[in-house]
N, C-alpha and C positions, 0 to 999 in steps of 0.2 A: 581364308574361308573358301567351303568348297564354291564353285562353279555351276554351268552348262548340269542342272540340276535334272536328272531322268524323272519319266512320268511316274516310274516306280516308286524311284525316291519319295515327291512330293508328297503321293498318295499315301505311303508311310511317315510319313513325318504328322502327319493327321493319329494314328495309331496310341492310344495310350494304354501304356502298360499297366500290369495287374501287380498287385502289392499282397503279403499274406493280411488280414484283415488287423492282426495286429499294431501294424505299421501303419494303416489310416486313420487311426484314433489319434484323439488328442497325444501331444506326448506328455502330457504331467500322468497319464493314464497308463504309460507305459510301464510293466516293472522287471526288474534281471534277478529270473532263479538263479541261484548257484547249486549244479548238482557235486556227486561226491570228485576229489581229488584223483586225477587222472596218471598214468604211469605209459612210459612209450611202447608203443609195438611190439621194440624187441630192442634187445641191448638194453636193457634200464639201468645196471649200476654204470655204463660208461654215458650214457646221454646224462643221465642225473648229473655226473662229476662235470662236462661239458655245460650244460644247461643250471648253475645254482640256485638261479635268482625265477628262472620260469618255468623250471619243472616243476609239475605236479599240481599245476592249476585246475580247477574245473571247470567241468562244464556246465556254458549256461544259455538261457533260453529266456525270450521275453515272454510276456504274458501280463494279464491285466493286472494292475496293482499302481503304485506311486513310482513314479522315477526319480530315483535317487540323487542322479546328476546336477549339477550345479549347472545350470546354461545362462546363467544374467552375465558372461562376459564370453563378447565372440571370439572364436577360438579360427584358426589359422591349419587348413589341414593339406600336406602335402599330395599326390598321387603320382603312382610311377607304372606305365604299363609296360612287361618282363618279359623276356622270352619271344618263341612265337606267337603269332596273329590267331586270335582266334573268333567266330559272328560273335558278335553281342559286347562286345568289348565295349565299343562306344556309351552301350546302355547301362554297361557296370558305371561309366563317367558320369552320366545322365540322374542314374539312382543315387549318386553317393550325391552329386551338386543338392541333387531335390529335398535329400533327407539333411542335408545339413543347412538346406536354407530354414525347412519347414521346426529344424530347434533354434534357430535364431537367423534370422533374416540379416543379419550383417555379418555372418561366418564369412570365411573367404575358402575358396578352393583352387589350391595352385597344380598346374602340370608340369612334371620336368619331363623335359624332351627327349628323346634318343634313349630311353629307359634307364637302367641305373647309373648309365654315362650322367645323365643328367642330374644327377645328384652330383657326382662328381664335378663336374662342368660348373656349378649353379647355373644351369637354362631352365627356366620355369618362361610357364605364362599362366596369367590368371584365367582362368575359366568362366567365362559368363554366359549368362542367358541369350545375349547376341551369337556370344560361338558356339554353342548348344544347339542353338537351332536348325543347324542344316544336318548334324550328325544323328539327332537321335534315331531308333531305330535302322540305322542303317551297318552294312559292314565295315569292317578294316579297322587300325590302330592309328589312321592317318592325325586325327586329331591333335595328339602330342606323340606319336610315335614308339615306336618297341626296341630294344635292343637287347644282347645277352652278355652286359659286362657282367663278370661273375666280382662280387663282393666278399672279400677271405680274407686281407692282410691289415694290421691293425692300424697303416696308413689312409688305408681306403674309409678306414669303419670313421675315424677322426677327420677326414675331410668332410665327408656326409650330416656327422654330429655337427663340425661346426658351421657348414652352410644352411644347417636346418635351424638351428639357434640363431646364427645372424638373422633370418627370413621372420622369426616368431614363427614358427613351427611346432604346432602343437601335437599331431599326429602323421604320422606317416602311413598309407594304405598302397599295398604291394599289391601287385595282380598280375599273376603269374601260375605258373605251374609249381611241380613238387620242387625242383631247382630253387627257381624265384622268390617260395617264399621260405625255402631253406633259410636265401638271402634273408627272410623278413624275420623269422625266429632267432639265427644268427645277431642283426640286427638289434633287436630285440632285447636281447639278453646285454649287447654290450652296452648299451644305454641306460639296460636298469645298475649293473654296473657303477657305468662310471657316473652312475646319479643325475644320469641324463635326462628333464622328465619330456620324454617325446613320446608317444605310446606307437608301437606299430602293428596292424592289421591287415591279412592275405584276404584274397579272395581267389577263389580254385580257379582254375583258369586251364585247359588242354584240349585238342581236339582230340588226343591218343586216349584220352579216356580212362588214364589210371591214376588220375589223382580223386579217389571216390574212397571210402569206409563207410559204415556202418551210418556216419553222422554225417559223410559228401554224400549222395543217392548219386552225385553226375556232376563232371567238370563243365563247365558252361561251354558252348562250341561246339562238344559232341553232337548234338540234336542234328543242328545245320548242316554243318560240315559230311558228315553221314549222309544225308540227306541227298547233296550236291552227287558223292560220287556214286550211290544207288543208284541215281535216277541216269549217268553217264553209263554207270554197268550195264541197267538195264537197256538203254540204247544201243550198246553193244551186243547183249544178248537177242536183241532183234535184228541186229544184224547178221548175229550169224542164221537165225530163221532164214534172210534174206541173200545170201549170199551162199552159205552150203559151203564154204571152203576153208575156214580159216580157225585154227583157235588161239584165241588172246587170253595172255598172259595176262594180267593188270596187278601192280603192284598200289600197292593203296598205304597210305600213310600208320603210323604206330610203329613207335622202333621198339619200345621194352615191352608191350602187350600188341596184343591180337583183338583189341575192343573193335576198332573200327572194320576188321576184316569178319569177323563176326555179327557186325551187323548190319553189313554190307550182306553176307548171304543170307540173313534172317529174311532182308526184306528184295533178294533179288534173285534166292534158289540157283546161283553157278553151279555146272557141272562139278569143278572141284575147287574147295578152298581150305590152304594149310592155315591153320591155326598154331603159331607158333611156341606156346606152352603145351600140347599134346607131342609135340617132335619132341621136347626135350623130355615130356615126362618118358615117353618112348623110347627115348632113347636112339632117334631115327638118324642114321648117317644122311649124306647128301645121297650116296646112290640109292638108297631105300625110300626119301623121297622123291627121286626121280622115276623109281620104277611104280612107286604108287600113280602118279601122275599117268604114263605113260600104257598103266594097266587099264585108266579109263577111257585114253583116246583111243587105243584097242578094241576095247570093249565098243566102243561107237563105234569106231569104225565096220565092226561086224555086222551093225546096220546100217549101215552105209551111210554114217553122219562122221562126216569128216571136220567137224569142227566141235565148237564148247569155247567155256569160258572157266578160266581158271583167276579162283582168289590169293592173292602173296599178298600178305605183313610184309610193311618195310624192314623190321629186325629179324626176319627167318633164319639168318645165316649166325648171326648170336644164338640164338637156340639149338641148333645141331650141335651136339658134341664135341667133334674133333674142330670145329670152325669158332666154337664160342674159346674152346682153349686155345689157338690160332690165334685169334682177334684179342684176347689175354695178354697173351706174349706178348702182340705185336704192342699194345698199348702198351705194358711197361718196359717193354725196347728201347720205345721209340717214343716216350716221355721227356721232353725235356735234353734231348739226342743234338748238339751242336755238330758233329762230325756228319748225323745223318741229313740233319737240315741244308747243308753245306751243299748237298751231292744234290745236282742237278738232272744227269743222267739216269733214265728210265731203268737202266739196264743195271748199272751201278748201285740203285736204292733195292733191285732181288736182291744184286747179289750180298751186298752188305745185309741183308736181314738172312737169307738161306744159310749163310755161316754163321748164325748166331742165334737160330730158334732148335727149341729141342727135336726128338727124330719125327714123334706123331707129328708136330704141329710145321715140320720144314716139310713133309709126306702129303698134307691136307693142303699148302700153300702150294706146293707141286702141280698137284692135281687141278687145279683153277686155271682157264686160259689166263693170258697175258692180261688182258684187258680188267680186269677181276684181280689180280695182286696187285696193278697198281692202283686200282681203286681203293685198296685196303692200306695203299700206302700214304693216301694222300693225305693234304694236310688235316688237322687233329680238330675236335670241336673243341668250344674253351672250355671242356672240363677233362680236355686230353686222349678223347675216345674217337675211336675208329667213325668216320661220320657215315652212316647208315644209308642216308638217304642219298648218297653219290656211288653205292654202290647197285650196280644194275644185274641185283636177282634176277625180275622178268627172264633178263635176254640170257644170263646163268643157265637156268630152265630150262629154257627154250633149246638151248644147243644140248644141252644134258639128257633131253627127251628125244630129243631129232637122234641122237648118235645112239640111244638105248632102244629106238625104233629101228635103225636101219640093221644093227645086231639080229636082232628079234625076227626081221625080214628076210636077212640072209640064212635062220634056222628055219624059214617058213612058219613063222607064232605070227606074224602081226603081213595083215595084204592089202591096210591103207593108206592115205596121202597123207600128208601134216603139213601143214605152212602155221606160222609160228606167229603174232603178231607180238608183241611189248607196249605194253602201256605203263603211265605210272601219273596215278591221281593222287596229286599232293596238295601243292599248291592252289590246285583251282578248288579248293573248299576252306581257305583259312577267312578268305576276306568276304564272301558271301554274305549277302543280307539276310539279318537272323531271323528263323521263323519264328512263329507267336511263341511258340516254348521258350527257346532264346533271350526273344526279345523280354519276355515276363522274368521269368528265371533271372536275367542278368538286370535287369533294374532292382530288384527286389535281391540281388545280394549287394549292392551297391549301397542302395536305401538302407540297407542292412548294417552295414559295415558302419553307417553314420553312426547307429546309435550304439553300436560296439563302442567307436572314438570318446562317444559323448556318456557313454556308463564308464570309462576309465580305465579300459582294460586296454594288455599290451600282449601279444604273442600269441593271437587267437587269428583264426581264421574263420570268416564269414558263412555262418550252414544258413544253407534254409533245403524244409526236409518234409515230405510227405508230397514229394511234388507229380503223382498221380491222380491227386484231388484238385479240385478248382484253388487257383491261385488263392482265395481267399480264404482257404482254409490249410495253406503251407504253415509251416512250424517257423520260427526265425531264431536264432541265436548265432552261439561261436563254440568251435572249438581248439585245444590249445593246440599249436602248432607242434609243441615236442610231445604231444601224443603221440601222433602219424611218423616218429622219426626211429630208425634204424644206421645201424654204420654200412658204408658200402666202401668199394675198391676204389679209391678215382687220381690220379697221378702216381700209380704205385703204395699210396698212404690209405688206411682206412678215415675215412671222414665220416660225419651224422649229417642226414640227406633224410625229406620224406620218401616212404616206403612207396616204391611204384605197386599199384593194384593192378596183378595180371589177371588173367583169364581166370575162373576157376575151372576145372574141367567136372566137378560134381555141381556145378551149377546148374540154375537152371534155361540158362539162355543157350550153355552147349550143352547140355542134355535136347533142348529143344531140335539142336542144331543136326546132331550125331542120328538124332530119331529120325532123320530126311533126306541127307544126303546121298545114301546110296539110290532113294528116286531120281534124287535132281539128278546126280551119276549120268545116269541114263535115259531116263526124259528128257523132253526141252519144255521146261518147268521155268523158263526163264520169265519173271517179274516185268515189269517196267509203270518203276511209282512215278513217275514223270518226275517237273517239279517244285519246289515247295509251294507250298498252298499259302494263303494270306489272309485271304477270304474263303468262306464258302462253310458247310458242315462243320461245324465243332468237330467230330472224330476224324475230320481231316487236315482240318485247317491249325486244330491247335493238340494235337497228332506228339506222344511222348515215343520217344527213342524204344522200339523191339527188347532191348535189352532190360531198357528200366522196367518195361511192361510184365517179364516174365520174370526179374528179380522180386519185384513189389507183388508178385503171385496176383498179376491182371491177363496171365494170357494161360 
């Protein structure tokens, strides 16, 4: 149990979250629409063939009527929290305990530890109202903890089956991102299968922000997390008010979308920020984004503003062209590569890949300082991809700008200073204590997910939807998990993976975005939302994500 308890804390621990209005009624009162029969994204005849037993379910939504479910015997529900940390996790814990106490007060709620290890492991501990109580509301995974064993081999899927049956194990709830609950659809199917009856249920979970459709409005995490490196940006943006010298790079989390670098400028107007689905629809090389870059510190410079602040996605360099086919190669290289894992030597692991990539992509790995190919070399994430977040764009940038300014100075184009700073806000926004959005949002898909277990459905994912209106008037249901699925590239094999939601660029958030930037360009138009709010004004304090505001046509 936690400790040395902050005033912050306390104070929140007082905080009770909002439910849609659905969910506070009796539950004999509660009832499950089914709408029509659902088909995936894309790929439907190979996910169907994959998926026999859970494609094609539909979608469904509570609402007033009789519940159907049988509760006169308490049922036994597993919980495993997947991947990275994201705010509000704790209160997805919180919501799911509450809603499965409030269908029968002798349910039980187990945690396994270390995340899907702990399936593996059998480490659970039971979840009570004693260890509840120092968590709710608050940040981080610490509770029973996060991990990224990936779930794939039909050893694993049979360990899990039968530590879930020894336990009495009636449902299993995932809570994760698109990976996670890949694992939980995966999961899912093999249980219905092998006649296994465990039901399993996701809840969205990302601070990158692209696990959303039609039927997610928003993965839980983004609100906060946003929030945290805004209000850091804008600190920066006043510093360069303050100081007159310098421009920062900041590199900000999201490796396959540009969600949170997007709305980071929504709410902090930086001089420049790449959005990294416009590079690729553009088609933009790295020199073409560096000379964009270095066209605005110019342009400043001319009035005598030798600083700005520049926004980088952490996956920018997948989205260039000759770099995302590069970073291609390199993953199916270097998959699974025993001769390459061996090599110790910095020097030894170029040269072994420079005589083995094609001519563009051994040309594009050329042109990278030292420090930048062995970042691209380093070891693999567990799903075998280049790990993004170790490699240091920012400082990429920064030299790629400084050396296409001092060009530009020796033609006499460019006659000011540059100092260059690198930032990179990642981690200081996973654990953050979740604001009211958050903290609502993630109780209420939690509370959610109970009565999903407890209406009997298996390979759905926890919605609740309409979340620009007052919590009590949020929609609740599920949707099926191989809806949201697609085949992607991952070890050299194609595999069914939910579809990551990038940027749109006919959207209306970067529409919003594109309509402004050449001011910010130029002004010092720089934000500062401080930060998060707790208390105070409604329009501040329980304050929905820029982007949702202008998706849902509120801005």
């Amino acid at each position: 149990m936690k400790s040395n308890i902050s005033a912050l804390q306390s104070a929140r621990a007082s905080y009770k979250p909002k439910l849609p209005k659905i969910l506070m009624g009796p539950v004999a009162k509660v009832g499950l629409k089914l709408g029509k029969a659902t088909k995936s994204i894309a790929d439907q005849n190979e996910i169907q063939k994959l998926f026999t037993k859970t494609y094609g379910q539909p979608e469904v939504s509570f609402h007033a009527g009789k519940n159907p479910a049988s509760l006169k015997k308490p049922i036994k529900v597993a919980l495993v929290l997947s991947g990275g940390q994201a705010p509000g996790g704790h209160n997805v814990v919180a919501g799911l305990y509450d809603g499965l106490k409030k269908l029968n007060p002798k349910n039980i709620l187990q945690g396994y530890l270390g995340g899907p290890s702990g399936l593996l492991e059998n480490k659970y501990i039971e979840i009570t109202d004693k260890l509840l109580k120092e968590y709710r509301n608050t940040g981080g995974f610490d509770i029973i903890g996060s991990g990224r064993t990936k779930l794939e081999s039909r050893e694993q899927f049979e360990a899990v089956a039968r530590n879930l049956k020894n336990a009495g194990i009636t449902a299993l709830v995932v809570v994760g991102g698109d990976d996670s609950n890949t694992n939980a659809a995966v999961l899912a199917e093999y249980f219905k299968i092998q006649n296994t009856p465990i039901r399993v249920i996701g809840c969205p979970k990302t601070i990158d922000g692209d696990l959303k459709n039609d039927q997610i409005e928003i993965s839980f995490g983004f609100d906060t997390a946003t929030k945290v490196y805004a209000e850091l940006a804008g600190n920066v943006g006043r510093d360069c008010l303050s100081a007159k010298k310098y421009w920062h790079f900041i590199k900000v989390m999201g490796r396959s979308a540009s969600h949170i670098a997007l709305e980071v400028a929504l709410q902090v107007h930086p001089n420049v920020t790449l959005i990294s689905e416009e590079v690729a629809d553009q088609q933009w090389t790295l020199d073409q984004i560096t000379e964009h870059v270095a066209k605005v510190v110019a342009e400043r410079a001319a009035q005598k503003k030798n600083y700005g602040v520049v926004i980088i996605p952490e996956g920018l360099l997948e989205f260039i062209p000759e770099m995302k086919k590069l970073i291609s190669e390199l993953n199916d290289l270097l998959a699974h590569n025993p001769a390459f894992e061996r090599m110790e030597s910095a020097h030894d692991k170029i040269s072994f890949v420079q005589q083995r990539l094609g001519a563009d992509s051994k040309k594009a790995f050329q042109s990278l300082p030292p420090s930048i190919q062995i970042q691209l070399l380093a070891d693999r994430d567990p799903h075998g991809n280049v790990q993004v977040a170790k490699i240091e764009t920012e400082k990429l940038l920064i030299e790629a700008v400084e050396l296409k300014l001092k060009a530009w100075k020796q033609q006499s184009m460019y006659h000011g200073k540059f100092s260059g700073q690198g930032h990179y806000f990642g981690y200081e926004g996973r654990c953050a204590a979740p604001s009211n959005f958050d903290s609502d949002y993630c109780y209420s898909l939690g509370f959610n997910a109970s009565y999903l277990v407890a209406s009997g459905l298996t390979g759905y994912l926890s919605s609740v939807r309409d979340l620009l209106k007052p919590a009590d008037k949020w929609q609740a249901g599920g949707v099926p998990l191989t809806m949201m699925m697609n085949l992607e590239r991952r070890h050299g094999k194609d595999k069914p993976v939910i579809l990551k939601a990038l940027v749109e660029l006919k959207g209306k958030p970067f529409k919003a975005f594109a309509a402004q930037r050449k001011k910010w360009a130029i002004e010092d138009d720089y934000q500062s939302p401080g930060p998060i709010q707790f208390w105070g004004p409604v329009e501040v304090a329980n304050a929905a994500p820029e982007t949702l505001k202008l998706e849902r046509g509120k801005k």
